[in-house]
C-alpha positions, 0 to 999 in steps of 0.5 A: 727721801721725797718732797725735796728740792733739787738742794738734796743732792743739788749740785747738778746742772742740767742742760741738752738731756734728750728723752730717750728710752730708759733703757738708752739713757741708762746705758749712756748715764755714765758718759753723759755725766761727763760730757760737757753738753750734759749734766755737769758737776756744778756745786750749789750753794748752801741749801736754805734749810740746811741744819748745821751743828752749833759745834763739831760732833763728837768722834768715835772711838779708837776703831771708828771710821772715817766717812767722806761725804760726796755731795752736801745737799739738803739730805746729807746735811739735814739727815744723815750728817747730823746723825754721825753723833749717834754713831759708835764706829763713825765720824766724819773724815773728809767732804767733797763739794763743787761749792768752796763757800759751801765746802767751807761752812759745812767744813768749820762746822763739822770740824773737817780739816781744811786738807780733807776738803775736797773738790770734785776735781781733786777728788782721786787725792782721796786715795793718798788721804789715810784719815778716809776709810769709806765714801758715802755716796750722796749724788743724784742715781745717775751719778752713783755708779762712776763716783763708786768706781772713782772710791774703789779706784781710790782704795776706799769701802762705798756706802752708796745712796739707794737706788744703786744706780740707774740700770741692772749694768751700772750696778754689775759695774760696781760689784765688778769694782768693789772686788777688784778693789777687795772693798765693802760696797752697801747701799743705804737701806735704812729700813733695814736697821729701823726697829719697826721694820726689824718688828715688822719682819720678825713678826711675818717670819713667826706668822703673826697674821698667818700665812700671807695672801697679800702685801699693799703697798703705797708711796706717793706725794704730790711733787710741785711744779718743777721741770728736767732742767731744775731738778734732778729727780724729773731727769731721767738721765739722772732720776730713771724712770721716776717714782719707783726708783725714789719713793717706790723702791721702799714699798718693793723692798717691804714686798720683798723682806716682808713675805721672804720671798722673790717674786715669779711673775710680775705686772705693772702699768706706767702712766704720764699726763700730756703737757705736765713739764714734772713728767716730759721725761719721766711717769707720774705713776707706776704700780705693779702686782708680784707674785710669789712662789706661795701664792701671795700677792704684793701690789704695789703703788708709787706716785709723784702726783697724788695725795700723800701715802706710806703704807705697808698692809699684810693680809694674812689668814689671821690677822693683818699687819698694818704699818702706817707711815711705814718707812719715814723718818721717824714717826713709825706706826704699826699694829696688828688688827685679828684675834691677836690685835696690838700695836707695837712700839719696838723703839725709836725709828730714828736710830736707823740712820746711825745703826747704818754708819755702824754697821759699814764700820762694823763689816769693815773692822770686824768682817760682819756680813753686809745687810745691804750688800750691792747684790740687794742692790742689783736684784733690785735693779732688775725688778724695777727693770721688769716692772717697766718692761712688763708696763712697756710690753702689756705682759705678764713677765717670770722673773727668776730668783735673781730678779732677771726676767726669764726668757 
């Protein structure tokens, strides 16, 4: 979800955002979004680049759910809408957009009935709309806790856009809000139903390199010129601290599912050029080491201004594990290289975005554990936390099983 421009989720419109502290911003995300001096909800116009179906998909079968999509920018139409085909247990139900010319086209050619069209401001009608069983959130992260809150209110499960939210508190928000509603709430991981990632981590939990000594990871690209106020992912109100909620977020999460172990200490570093106007509010580059109960060490390394990279390394005493790009689209490489070297191919990456919309459906028809319930979310959260107090301090911070820094 890197290299896009504002169209992904592109209906923001940005304007007086004071560059406060991160944790500041982050507390006031939720006011700020609705105040009128700050970021408004302002639909853009169809992205150049979007890839509309020639025809309407397919629907599911009798027990397949209805998705509504908040937000029609480049990655709702050109990545996960495209894929609701490929779902068994899932189709499209309903939009919400700012834009009534774009609502419209995006409308017609998904074959949404022009009564489960929806603006923001009459989004709570929602509620009353039985063809809707889920919202999918595809607003920029600093938007993601109070259109949860709004979709729970209105009686509707959540699939929400990764990071959760902005802070370790928006996320406890949306927790507190999926149970009084007694709803589903997961967040779009979908390395967690990628069939490389699947191998990847079948693979650590059989000790295929031996026991682990070291995790690598790097996400990086090079963004292009830009500033807060053309895209939403330089806005710290909006984006939060940069490339570790973004890019990053993968490598911590490949840390974390590839060793099956919480981290007990962390530190990190942060970097920002003077005079960049990509970075006035938020860094350039984080990178942070974690170490495990085991012994094993994960560094990890996310930027916004350097060569491209998506690298996941394991360094076992056997073998190492070499995952290269590891979390993309599609394209998936991976092999082992030791005693027992191979490369694998365990299937086609691209089903992660299906396998995803399904397994929403299946938690709801069925009751099956979510993989990636909004509790993943929130320790996330808190690590990323850690990892920017650790960066602000200069210290080396314990971290509890639940990812809050000990005290």
């Amino acid at each position: 979800m890197i290299g896009e421009s504002i169209s992904r989720r592109g209906f923001i419109e940005v304007g007086g955002v004071a560059a406060a502290s991160l944790a500041a911003t982050a507390s006031s995300v939720a006011s700020f979004a609705q105040t009128k001096d700050g970021a408004q909800v302002k639909g853009q116009p169809l992205p150049r680049d979007a890839k509309l179906p020639a025809e309407p998909p397919r629907r599911g079968g009798a027990d397949s759910i209805g998705y509504a999509i908040v937000g029609l920018g480049g990655y709702a139409l050109n990545q996960m809408m495209p894929r609701f085909s490929q779902a068994k247990r899932a189709h499209i139900a309903a939009l919400v957009s700012g834009n009534p010319d774009k609502l419209r086209r995006v409308g017609d050619a998904y074959g949404v009935p022009e009564d489960a069209r929806y603006s923001y401001d009459t989004f709570a009608k929602i509620a009353a709309d039985d063809r809707v069983d889920a919202v999918y959130i595809v607003l920029p992260t600093g938007l993601h806790a109070e259109w949860a809150i709004r979709a729970f209110a209105a009686g509707k499960h959540v699939l929400c856009e990764k990071p959760m939210a902005i802070s370790s508190k928006d996320c406890e928000r949306m927790i507190a809000a999926a149970r009084r509603a007694n709803r589903k709430l997961m967040i779009a991981y979908r390395s967690h139903f990628e069939p490389y990632n699947l191998e990847a981590m079948k693979l650590m939990q059989q000790k295929a390199v031996g026991d682990i000594r070291l995790v690598r990871t790097e996400q990086a690209y090079r963004m292009g010129p830009t500033s807060p106020a053309q895209n939403w992912r330089v806005n710290r109100a909006l984006a939060g601290g940069g490339p570790l909620e973004d890019y990053g977020l993968y490598g911590l999460q490949s840390a974390l599912y590839l060793t099956g172990e919480m981290p007990e200490s962390i530190s990190a570093t942060t970097f920002r050029p003077n005079g960049d106007p990509r970075f006035a509010e938020i860094f350039a580059h984080v990178s942070a080491q974690l170490r495990f109960p085991s012994g094993a060490v994960a560094q990890l390394v996310t930027s916004y201004d350097s060569a491209g990279g998506n690298i996941s390394l394991v360094r076992g005493t056997d073998g190492t594990l070499i995952m290269d790009p590891a979390t993309s689209y599609a394209g998936q490489k991976m092999r082992i290289e030791g005693p027992n070297g191979r490369a694998f191919t365990p299937g086609d990456p691209e089903v992660q975005f299906a396998r995803q919309l399904d397994h929403l459906a299946d938690a709801i028809r069925d009751g099956t554990q979510i993989r990636t319930a909004g509790e993943m979310g929130l320790r996330d959260l808190r690590l990323i936390e850690a990892i920017y107090a650790s960066a602000e301090t200069g210290r080396t911070l314990k971290v509890a099983p639940d990812g809050k820094v000990r005290r």
